[in-house]
VOPAGU-2260 file (C-alpha; in pm, 1 decimal, decimal comma):
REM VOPAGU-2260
SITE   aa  ch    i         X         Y         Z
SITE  UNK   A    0    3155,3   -1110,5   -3812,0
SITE  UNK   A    1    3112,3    -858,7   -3512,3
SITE  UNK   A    2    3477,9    -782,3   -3410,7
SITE  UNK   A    3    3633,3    -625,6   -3084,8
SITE  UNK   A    4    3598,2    -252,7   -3223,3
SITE  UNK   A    5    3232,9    -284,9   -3311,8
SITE  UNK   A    6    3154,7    -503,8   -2967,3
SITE  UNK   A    7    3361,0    -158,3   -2773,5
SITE  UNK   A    8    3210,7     118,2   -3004,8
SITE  UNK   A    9    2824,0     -32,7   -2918,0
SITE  UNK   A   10    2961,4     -65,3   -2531,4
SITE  UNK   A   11    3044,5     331,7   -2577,4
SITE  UNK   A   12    2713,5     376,6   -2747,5
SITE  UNK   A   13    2532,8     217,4   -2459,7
SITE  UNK   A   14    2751,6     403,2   -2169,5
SITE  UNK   A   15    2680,2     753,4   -2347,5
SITE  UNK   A   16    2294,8     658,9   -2398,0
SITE  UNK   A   17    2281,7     597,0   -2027,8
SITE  UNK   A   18    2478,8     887,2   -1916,6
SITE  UNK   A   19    2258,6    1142,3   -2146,0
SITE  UNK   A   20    1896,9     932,4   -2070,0
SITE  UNK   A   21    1766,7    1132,5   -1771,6
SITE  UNK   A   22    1684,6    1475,5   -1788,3
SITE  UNK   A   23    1852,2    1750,3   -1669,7
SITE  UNK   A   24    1728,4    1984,4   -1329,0
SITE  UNK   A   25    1771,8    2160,1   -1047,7
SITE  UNK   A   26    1870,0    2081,6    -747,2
SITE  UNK   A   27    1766,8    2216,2    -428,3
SITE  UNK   A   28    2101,7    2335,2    -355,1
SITE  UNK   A   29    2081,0    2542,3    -725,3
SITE  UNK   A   30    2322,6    2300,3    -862,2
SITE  UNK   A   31    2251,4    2076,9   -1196,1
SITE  UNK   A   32    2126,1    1710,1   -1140,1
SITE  UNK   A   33    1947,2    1425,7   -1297,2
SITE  UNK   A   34    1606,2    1349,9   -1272,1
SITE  UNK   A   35    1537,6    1006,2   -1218,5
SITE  UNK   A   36    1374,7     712,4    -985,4
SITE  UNK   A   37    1439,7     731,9    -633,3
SITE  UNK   A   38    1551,8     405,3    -601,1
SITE  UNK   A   39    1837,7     449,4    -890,1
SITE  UNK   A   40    2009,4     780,7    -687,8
SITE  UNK   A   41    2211,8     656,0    -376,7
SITE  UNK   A   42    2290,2     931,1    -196,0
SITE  UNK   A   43    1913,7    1061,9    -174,2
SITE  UNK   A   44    1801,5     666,7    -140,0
SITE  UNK   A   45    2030,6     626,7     159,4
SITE  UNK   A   46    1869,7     980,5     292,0
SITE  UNK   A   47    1527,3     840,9     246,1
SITE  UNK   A   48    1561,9     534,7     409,2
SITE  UNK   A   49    1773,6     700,1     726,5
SITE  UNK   A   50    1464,6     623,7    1038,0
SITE  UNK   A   51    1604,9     968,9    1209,1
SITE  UNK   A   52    1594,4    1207,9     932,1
SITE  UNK   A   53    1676,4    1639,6    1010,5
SITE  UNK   A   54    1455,3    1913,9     914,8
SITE  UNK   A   55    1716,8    1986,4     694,0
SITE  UNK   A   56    1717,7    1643,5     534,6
SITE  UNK   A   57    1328,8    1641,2     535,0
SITE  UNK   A   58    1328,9    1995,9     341,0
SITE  UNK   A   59    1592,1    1861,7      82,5
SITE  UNK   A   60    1439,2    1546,1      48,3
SITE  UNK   A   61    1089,7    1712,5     -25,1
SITE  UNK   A   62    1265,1    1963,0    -323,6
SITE  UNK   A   63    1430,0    1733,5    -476,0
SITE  UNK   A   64    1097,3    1627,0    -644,5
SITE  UNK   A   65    1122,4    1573,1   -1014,1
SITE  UNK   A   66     799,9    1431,1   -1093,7
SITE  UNK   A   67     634,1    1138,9   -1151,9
SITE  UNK   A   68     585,4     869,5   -1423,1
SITE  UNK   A   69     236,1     730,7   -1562,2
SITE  UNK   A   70     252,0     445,0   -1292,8
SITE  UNK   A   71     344,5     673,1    -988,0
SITE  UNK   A   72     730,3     631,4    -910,2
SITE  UNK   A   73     863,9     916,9    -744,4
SITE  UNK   A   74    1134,4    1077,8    -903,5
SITE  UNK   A   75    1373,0    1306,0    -785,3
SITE  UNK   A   76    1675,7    1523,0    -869,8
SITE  UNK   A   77    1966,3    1338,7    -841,1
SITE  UNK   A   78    2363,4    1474,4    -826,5
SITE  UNK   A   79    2528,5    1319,9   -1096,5
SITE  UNK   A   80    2721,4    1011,7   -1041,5
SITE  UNK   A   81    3017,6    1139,2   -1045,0
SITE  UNK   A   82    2928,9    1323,8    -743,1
SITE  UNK   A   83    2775,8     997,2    -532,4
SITE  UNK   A   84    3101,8     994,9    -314,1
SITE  UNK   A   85    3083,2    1291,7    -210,9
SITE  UNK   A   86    2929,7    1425,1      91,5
SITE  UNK   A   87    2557,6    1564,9      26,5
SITE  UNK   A   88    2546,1    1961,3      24,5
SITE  UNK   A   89    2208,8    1999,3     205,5
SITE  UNK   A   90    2163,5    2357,2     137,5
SITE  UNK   A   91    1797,3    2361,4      21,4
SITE  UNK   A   92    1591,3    2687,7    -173,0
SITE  UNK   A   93    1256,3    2662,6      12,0
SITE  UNK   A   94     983,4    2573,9    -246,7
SITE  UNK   A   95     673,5    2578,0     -59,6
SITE  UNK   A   96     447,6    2487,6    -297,3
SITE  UNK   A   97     594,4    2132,3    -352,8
SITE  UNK   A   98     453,7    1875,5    -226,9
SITE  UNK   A   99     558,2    1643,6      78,2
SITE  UNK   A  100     613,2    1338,3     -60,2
SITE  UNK   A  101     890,5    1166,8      70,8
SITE  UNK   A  102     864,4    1245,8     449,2
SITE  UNK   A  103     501,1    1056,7     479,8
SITE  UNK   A  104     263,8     902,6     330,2
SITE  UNK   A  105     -78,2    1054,6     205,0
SITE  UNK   A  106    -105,4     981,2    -168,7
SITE  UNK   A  107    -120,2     706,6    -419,5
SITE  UNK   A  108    -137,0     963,7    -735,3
SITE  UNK   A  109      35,6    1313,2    -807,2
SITE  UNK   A  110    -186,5    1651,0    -637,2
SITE  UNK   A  111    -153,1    1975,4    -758,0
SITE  UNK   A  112    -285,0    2247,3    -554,7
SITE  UNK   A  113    -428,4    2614,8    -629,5
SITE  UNK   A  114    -281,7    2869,6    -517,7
SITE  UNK   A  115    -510,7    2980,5    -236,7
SITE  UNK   A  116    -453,9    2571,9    -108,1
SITE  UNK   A  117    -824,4    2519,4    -150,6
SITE  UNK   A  118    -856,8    2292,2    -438,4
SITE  UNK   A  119    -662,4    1964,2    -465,9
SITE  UNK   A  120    -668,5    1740,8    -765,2
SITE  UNK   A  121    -571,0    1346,9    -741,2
SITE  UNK   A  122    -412,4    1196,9   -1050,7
SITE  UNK   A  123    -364,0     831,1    -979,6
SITE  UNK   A  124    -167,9     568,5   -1179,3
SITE  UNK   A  125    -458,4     404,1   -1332,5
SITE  UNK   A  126    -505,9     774,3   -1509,5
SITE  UNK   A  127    -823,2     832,3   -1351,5
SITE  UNK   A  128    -864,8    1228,4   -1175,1
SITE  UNK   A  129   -1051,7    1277,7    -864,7
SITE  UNK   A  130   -1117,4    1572,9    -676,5
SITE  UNK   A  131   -1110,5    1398,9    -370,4
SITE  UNK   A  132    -888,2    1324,8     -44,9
SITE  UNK   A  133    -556,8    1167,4     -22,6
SITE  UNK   A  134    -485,0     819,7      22,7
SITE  UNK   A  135    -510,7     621,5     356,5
SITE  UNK   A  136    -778,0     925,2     497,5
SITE  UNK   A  137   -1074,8     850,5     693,4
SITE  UNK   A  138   -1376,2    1102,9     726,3
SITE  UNK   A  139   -1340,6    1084,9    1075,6
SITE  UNK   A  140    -969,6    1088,8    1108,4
SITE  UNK   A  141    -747,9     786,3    1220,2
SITE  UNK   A  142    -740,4     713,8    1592,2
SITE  UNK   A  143    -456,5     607,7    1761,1
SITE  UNK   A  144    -650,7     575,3    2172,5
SITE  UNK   A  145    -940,3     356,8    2128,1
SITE  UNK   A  146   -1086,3      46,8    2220,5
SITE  UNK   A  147   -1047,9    -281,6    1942,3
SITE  UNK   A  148   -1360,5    -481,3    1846,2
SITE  UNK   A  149   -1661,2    -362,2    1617,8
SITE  UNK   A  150   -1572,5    -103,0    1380,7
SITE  UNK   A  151   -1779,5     225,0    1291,7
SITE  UNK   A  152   -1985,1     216,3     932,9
SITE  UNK   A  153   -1677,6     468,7     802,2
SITE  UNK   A  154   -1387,3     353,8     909,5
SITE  UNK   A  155   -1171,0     138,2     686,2
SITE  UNK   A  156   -1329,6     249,0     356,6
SITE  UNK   A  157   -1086,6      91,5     128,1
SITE  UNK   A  158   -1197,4    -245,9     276,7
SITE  UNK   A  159   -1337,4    -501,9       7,1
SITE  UNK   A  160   -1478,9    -847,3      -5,2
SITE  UNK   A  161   -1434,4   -1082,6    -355,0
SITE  UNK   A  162   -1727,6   -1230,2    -447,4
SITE  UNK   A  163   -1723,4   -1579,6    -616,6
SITE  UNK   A  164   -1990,9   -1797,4    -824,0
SITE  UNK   A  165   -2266,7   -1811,5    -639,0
SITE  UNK   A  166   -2225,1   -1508,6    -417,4
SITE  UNK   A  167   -1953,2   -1698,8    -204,1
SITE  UNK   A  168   -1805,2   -1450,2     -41,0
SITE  UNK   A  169   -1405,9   -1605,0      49,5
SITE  UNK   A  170   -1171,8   -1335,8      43,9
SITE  UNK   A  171   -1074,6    -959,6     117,7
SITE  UNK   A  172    -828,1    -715,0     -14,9
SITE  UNK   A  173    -767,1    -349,6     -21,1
SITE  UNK   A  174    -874,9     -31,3    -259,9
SITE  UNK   A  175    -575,1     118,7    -363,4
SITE  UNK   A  176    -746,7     317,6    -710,7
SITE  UNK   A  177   -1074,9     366,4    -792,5
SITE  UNK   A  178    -962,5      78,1   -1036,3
SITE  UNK   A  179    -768,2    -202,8    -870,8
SITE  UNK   A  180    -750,4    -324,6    -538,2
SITE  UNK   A  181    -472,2    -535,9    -374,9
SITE  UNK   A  182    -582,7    -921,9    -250,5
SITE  UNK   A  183    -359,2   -1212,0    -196,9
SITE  UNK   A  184    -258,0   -1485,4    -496,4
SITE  UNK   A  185    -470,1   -1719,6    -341,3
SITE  UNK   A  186    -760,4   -1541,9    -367,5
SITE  UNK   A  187    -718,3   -1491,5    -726,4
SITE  UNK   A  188    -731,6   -1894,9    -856,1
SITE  UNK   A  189    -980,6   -2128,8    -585,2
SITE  UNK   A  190   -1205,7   -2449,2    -580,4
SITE  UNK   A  191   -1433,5   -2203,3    -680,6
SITE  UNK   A  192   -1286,3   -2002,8    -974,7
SITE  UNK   A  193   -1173,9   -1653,6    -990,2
SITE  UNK   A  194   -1332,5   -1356,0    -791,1
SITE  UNK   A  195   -1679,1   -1237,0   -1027,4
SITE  UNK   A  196   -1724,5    -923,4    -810,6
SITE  UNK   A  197   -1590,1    -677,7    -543,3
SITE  UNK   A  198   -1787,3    -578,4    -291,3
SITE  UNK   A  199   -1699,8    -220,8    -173,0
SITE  UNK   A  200   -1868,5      16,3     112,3
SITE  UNK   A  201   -1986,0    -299,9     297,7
SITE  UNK   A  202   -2078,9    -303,6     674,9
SITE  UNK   A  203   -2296,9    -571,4     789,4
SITE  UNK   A  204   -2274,3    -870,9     584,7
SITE  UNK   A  205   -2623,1    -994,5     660,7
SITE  UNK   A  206   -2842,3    -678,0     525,0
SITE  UNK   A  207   -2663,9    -675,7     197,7
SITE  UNK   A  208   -2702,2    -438,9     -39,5
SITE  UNK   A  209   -2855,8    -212,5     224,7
SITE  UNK   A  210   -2687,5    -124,5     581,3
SITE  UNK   A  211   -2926,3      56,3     807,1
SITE  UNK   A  212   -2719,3     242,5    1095,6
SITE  UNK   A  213   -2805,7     491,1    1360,6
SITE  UNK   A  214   -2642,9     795,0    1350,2
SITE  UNK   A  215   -2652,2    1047,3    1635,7
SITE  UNK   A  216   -2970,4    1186,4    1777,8
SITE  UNK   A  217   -3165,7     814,6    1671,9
SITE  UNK   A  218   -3215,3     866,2    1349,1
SITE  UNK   A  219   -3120,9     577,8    1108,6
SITE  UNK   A  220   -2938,3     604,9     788,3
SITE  UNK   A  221   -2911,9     348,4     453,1
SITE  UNK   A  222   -2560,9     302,1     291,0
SITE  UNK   A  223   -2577,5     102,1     -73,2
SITE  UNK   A  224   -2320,3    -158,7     -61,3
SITE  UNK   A  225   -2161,7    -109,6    -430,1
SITE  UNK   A  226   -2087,2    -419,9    -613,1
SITE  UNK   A  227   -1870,3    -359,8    -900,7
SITE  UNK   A  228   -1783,2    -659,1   -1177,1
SITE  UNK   A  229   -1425,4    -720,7   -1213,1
SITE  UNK   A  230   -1253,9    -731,0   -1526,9
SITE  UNK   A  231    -951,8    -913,2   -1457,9
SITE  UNK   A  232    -731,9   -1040,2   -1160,0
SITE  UNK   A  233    -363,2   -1187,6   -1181,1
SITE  UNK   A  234    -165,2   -1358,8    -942,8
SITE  UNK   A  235     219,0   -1289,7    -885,5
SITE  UNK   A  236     389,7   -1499,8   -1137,7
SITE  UNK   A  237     601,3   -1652,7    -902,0
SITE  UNK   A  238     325,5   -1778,7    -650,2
SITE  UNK   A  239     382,2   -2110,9    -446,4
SITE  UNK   A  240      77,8   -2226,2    -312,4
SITE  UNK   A  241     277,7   -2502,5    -102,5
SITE  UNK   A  242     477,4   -2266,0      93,9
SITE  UNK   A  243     264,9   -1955,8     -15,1
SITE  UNK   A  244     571,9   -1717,1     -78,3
SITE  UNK   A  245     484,7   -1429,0    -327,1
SITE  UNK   A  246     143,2   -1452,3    -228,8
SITE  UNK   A  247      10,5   -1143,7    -350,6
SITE  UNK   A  248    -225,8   -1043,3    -634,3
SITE  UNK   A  249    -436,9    -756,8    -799,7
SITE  UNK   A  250    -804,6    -716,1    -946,3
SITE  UNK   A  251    -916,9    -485,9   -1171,3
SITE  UNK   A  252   -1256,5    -360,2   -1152,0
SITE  UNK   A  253   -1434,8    -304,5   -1495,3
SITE  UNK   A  254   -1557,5      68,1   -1378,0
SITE  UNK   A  255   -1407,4     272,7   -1139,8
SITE  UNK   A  256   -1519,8     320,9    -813,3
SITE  UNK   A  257   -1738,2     631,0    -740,2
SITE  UNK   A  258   -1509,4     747,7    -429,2
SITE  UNK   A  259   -1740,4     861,9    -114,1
SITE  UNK   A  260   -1718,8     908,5     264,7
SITE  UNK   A  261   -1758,0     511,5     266,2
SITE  UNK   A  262   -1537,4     416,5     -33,7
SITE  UNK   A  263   -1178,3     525,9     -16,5
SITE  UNK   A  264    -835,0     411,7    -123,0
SITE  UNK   A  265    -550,8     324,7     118,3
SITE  UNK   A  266    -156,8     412,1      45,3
SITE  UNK   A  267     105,0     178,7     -66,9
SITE  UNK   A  268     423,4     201,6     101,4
SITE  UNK   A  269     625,7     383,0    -129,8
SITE  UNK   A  270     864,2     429,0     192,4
SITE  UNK   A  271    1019,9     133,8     350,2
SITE  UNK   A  272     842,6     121,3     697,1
SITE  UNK   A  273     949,6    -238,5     745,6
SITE  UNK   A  274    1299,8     -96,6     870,7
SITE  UNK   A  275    1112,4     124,1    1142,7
SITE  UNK   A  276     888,4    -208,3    1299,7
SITE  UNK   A  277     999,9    -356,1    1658,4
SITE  UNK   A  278     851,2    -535,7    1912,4
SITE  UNK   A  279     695,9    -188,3    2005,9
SITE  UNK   A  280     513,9    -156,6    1650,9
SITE  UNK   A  281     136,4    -218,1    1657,7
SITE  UNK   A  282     -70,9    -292,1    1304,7
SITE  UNK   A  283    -405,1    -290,2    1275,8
SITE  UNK   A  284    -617,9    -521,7    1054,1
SITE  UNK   A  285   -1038,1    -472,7    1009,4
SITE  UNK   A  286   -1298,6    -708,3     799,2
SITE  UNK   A  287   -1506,4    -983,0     850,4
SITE  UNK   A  288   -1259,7   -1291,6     962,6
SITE  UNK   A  289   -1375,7   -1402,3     595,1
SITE  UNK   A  290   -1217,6   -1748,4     513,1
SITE  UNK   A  291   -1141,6   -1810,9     896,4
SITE  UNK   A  292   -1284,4   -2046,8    1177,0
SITE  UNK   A  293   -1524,7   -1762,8    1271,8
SITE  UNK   A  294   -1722,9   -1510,3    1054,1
SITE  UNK   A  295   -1820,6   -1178,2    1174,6
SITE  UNK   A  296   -2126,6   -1066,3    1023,4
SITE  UNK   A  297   -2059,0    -702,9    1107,5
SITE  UNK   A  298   -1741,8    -512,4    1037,3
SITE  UNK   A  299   -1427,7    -527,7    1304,5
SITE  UNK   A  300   -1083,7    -418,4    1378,3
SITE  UNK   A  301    -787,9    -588,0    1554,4
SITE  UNK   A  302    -452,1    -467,2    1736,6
SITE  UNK   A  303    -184,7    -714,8    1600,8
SITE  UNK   A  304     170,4    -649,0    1793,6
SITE  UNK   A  305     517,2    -703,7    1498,5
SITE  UNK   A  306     695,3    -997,6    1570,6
SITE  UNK   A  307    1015,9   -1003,6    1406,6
SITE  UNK   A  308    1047,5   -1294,6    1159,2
SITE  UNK   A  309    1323,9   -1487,3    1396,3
SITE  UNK   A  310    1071,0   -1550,0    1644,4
SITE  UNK   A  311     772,2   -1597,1    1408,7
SITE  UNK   A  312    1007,0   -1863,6    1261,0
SITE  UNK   A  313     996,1   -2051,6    1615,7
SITE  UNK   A  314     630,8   -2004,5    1650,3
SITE  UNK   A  315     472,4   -2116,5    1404,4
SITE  UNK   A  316     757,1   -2358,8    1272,5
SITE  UNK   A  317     887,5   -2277,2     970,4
SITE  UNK   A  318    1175,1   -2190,5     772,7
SITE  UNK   A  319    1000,6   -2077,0     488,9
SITE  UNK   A  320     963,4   -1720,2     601,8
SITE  UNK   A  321    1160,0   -1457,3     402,9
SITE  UNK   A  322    1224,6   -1062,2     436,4
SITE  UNK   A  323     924,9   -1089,8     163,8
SITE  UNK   A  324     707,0   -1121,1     492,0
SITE  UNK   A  325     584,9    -997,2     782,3
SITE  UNK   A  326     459,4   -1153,5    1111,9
SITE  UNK   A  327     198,1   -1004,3    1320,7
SITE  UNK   A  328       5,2   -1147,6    1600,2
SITE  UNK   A  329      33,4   -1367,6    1864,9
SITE  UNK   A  330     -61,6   -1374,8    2256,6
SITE  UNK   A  331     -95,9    -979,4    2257,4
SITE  UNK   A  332    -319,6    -905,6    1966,2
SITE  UNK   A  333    -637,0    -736,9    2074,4
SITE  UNK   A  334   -1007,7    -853,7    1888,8
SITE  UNK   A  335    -795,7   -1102,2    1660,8
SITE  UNK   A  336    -997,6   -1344,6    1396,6
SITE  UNK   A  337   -1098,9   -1010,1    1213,6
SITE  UNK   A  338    -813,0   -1096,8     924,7
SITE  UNK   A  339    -996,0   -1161,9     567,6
SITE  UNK   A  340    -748,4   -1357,4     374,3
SITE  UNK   A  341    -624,8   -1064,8      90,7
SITE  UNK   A  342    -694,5    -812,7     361,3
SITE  UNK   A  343    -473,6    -532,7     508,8
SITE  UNK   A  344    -197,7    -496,8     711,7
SITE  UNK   A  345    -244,3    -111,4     840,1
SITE  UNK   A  346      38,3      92,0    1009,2
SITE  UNK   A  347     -50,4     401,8    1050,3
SITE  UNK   A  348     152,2     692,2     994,8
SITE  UNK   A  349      93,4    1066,9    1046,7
SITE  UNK   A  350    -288,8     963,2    1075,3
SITE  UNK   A  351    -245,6     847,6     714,0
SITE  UNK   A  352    -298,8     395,8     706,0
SITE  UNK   A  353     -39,3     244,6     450,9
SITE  UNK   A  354    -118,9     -99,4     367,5
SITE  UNK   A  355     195,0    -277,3     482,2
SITE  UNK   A  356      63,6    -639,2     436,6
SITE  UNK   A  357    -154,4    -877,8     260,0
SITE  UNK   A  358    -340,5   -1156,3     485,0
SITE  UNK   A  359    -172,3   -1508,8     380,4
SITE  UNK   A  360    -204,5   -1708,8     625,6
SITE  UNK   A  361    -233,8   -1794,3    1013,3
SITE  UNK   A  362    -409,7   -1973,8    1288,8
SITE  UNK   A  363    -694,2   -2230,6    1152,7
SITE  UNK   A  364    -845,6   -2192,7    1513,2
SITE  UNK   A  365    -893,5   -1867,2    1668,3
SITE  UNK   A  366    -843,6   -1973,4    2014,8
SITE  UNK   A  367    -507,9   -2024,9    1894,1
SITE  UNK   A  368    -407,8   -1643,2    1984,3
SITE  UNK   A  369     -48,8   -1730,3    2028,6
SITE  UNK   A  370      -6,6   -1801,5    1672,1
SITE  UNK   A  371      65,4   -1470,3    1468,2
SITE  UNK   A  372     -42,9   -1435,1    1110,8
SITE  UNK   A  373     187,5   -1435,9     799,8
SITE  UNK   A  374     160,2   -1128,6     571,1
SITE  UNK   A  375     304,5   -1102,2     238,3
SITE  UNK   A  376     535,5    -743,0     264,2
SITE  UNK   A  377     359,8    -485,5      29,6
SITE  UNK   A  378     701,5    -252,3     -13,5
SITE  UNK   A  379     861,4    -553,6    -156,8
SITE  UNK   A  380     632,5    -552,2    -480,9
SITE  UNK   A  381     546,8    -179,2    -576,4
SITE  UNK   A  382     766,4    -254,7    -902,5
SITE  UNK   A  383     519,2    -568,6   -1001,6
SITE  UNK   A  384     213,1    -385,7    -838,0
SITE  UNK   A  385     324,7     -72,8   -1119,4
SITE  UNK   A  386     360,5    -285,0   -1409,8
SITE  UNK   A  387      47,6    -434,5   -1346,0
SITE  UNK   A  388    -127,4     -64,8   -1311,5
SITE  UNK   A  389     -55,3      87,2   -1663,5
């Protein structure tokens, strides 16, 4: 029989395991701390999240990095909890050399640099290392002046298209590893089975598995569209195909990509940008309009305007919509019926593009421009996105 002194000495056990299970460090203020997820310290948490941050914030923030785990969470040095009620002494010890994390966006794995800054290594959760760029990078840099409508051969290179039995082509998603790239649930199960292969580096749908373009002074160059097998894809577990919440899902390729100019991973948004969107926030989505009323044969971009989920609610009439979601769209989007269903939702940050969205579901007609299109809210699954890339 397990009586009230053994049921309080394993309570103790448990309260002392948890008190003495993250590591000790340093803080930036030269006091000792925890090390442990962001998300599980409050007073940096609350920091993090703050839309108006100071340099001095921004500088603490930055050196309070701990490390990483296996499946990229960010970790930082918290004060322990004792200390949570107190105000934050933001007294940081500059550490140059660490990187800036928190403050933007620009990697999906952990970089170490040499010390003359010239060599940067990538070591991304699906334990692959590539001497390559960050995250969310285009050769050519992002632009934030330009006109919507056909998009250059390079932009967008973490754009893919799922191939189905008999070289359907039905969906889109998102590179976000060499490994695994980010779709929507209801691209994983269809009428016609599960996605075979992902088609990466893709341009012109028609010329496949060549694209011929011209590049300046006339001449013409080939790109090989690379189509890797896929080795597994999963659903969200709690996917409802009637009202399509949770509609989010990963594939995992059977060899990693061979990262290029033309193939490229985007970020996830390990920071909440969802509390920074208004009706003054513009997203941009690119592909094919794969799985709409119209198909592009070449590769485009669209300007989609936020609209807060109140008035998406009223628009397309629903009450299904959850914080889980995000509405973009409607009778100011620029070059719309571009959206592959799977594919991104880009906001771009810093010139760095953060996949904010997944492509669920919108207008059936795209003369229908007043109707905005549902996107299942990346930042809201990270922890189910990390489990699933171990």
């Amino acid at each position: 029989m397990i009586t009230n002194n053994i049921i309080s000495s394993i309570i103790i056990l448990l309260s002392v395991g948890d008190i003495y299970s993250y590591p000790q460090c340093r803080m930036p203020n030269g006091y000792t701390g925890e090390c442990k997820y962001l998300d599980k310290c409050k007073p940096l948490k609350e920091v993090g999240e703050k839309k108006v941050k100071t340099d001095e914030e921004l500088l603490y923030l930055r050196e309070s990095s701990c490390g990483t785990t296996s499946n990229y969470l960010y970790k930082v040095c918290c004060p322990p909890q004792s200390e949570w009620s107190r105000k934050l002494d933001l007294k940081p010890i500059s550490f140059p050399e660490i990187i800036n994390y928190l403050a933007e966006p620009g990697s999906n794995g952990t970089f170490e640099k040499s010390n003359n800054n010239t060599k940067t290594t990538t070591v991304l959760r699906d334990g692959s290392n590539k001497e390559t760029e960050e995250c969310g990078v285009e050769v050519s840099g992002a632009k934030q002046d330009r006109d919507y409508g056909m998009a250059d051969i390079d932009e967008y290179p973490w754009l893919a298209l799922l191939q189905y039995r008999f070289g359907r082509i039905m969906c889109g998603g998102s590179l976000i590893s060499p490994s695994f790239i980010l779709t929507a649930a209801h691209c994983i199960e269809t009428t016609h089975g599960r996605p075979a292969f992902a088609r990466l580096a893709e341009y012109n749908m028609t010329s496949y598995p060549i694209d011929y373009v011209e590049v300046d002074g006339g001449a013409v160059e080939s790109i090989t569209v690379s189509a890797i097998a896929i080795k597994w894809s999963e659903k969200h577990p709690m996917f409802d195909k009637n009202t399509y919440q949770h509609d989010i899902g990963l594939v995992k390729l059977a060899e990693a990509a061979k990262i290029s100019d033309f193939i490229r991973p985007i970020c996830l948004p390990r920071y909440n940008f969802a509390d920074q969107f208004d009706t003054n926030t513009n997203f941009i989505t690119a592909g094919w309009g794969v799985h709409s009323s119209i198909n592009n044969d070449i590769k485009m971009e669209a300007k989609l305007p936020y609209m807060p989920i109140p008035t998406c609610k009223r628009t397309i009439s629903t009450t299904s919509l959850t914080n889980k979601q995000l509405c973009a769209g409607g009778k100011n989007a620029i070059s719309d019926c571009v959206t592959d269903s799977g594919g991104p939702l880009m906001f771009v940050s810093e010139n760095y593009y953060i996949v904010v969205g997944v492509a669920s579901y919108g207008p059936a007609n795209c003369s229908n421009i007043r109707e905005p299109t549902v996107h299942t809210n990346v930042y809201e699954y990270l922890d189910w996105i990390d489990s699933m890339m171990v």
